[in-house]
C-alpha positions, 0 to 999 in steps of 0.5 A: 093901158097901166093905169092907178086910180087914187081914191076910188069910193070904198067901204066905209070903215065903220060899216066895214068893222060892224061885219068883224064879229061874222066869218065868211061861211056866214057872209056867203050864206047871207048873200046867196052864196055869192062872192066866195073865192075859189078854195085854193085861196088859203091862209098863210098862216092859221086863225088869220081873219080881215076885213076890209075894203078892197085895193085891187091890182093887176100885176104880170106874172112872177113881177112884184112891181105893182104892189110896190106902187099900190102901197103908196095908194092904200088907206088904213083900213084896205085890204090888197086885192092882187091879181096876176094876167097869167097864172104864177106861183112866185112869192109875191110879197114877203115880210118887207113887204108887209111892214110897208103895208101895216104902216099904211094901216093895211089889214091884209092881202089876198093874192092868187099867187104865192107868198114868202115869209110865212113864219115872219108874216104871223110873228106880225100878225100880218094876214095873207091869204095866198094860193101857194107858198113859194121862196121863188123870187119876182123882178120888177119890170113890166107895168100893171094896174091899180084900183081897176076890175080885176078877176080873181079865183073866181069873182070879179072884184072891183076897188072899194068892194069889201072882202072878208077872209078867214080861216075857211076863205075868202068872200067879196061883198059888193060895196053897193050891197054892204049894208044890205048883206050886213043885215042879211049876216045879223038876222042869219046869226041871230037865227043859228044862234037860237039853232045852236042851243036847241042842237047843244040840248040835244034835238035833231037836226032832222026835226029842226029843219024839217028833214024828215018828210021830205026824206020820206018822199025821197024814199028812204025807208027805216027798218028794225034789224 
């Protein structure tokens, strides 16, 4: 059954922008190195970061229609979450595509298919993060779905979830856990901050971890050559 769902609960924005200053790496560590996407999700372009609380739609292979029709459910602040039933590498979406979406206050799109336009997509700043880079055009003919569970790369994501992508990937929180994993993302900067100036002043990681005696018990052995 196709089915759109208008305004599922999200991620509240302002709690959404307070993860801004964290990159993925450090979200996935602060949630157990949950919710990472699998790495064949790139950026379309380099330096491309968003934050955002998931849209999800499911689509049919190599047939755009539905991100057509998810436009005109987003909110500013979403991010498109777009899944194919069956594996495609057609370019999806383009840069016409785009200016509908960053009208809407979209901050990006993540799709496990390909995307176009790439050189016009950064000119506007529009974050995509793709699995593959394709001119392959898409119809417009079979239903899907909007706002629903979908399985992408990996995760399961589900409407109003919280997806952050950067230059290392993509990672879902679920909205349930934002506020906590927002807390575990602080204490883990705080933590790698104090971590960084000991390194920049010249100690080892060896003895900051602790490394050294569980080394020993592993058997490693140093020698004078």
């Amino acid at each position: 059954m196709s089915l759109i769902r208008r305004n599922p609960p999200r991620v509240a924005p302002e709690l959404a922008a307070r993860f801004a200053p964290y990159g993925t790496a450090t979200i996935h560590e602060a949630q157990g190195r949950r919710g990472c996407f699998a790495s064949h999700m790139r950026p379309a372009w380099p330096r491309a970061k968003a934050m955002g609380s998931a849209v999800t739609v499911s689509i049919a292979p190599a047939d755009n229609w539905m991100i057509h029709v998810a436009v005109e459910i987003c909110r500013p602040g979403d991010l498109l979450v777009v899944a194919p039933t069956s594996p495609s590498d057609a370019g999806y979406f383009g840069e016409l595509l785009a200016c509908s979406l960053a009208a809407r206050g979209v901050v990006g799109l993540v799709i496990e298919a390909g995307c176009r336009d790439v050189a016009a997509l950064e000119e506007m700043r529009f974050p995509v993060w793709s699995k593959a880079i394709s001119p392959q055009g898409t119809v417009k003919e079979t239903l899907g779905s909007v706002n629903v569970p979908i399985a992408i790369a990996g995760q399961l994501v589900n409407p109003g979830d919280l997806v952050a992508a950067d230059d290392d990937g993509v990672v879902v929180v679920r909205r349930e856990e934002a506020e906590s994993v927002l807390a575990a993302s602080e204490a883990r900067e705080r933590k790698e901050e104090a971590t960084r100036a000991r390194l920049k002043a010249g100690e080892l990681g060896l003895d900051i971890y602790g490394m050294r005696e569980a080394l020993a018990k592993k058997g490693l052995r140093y020698e004078d050559a």
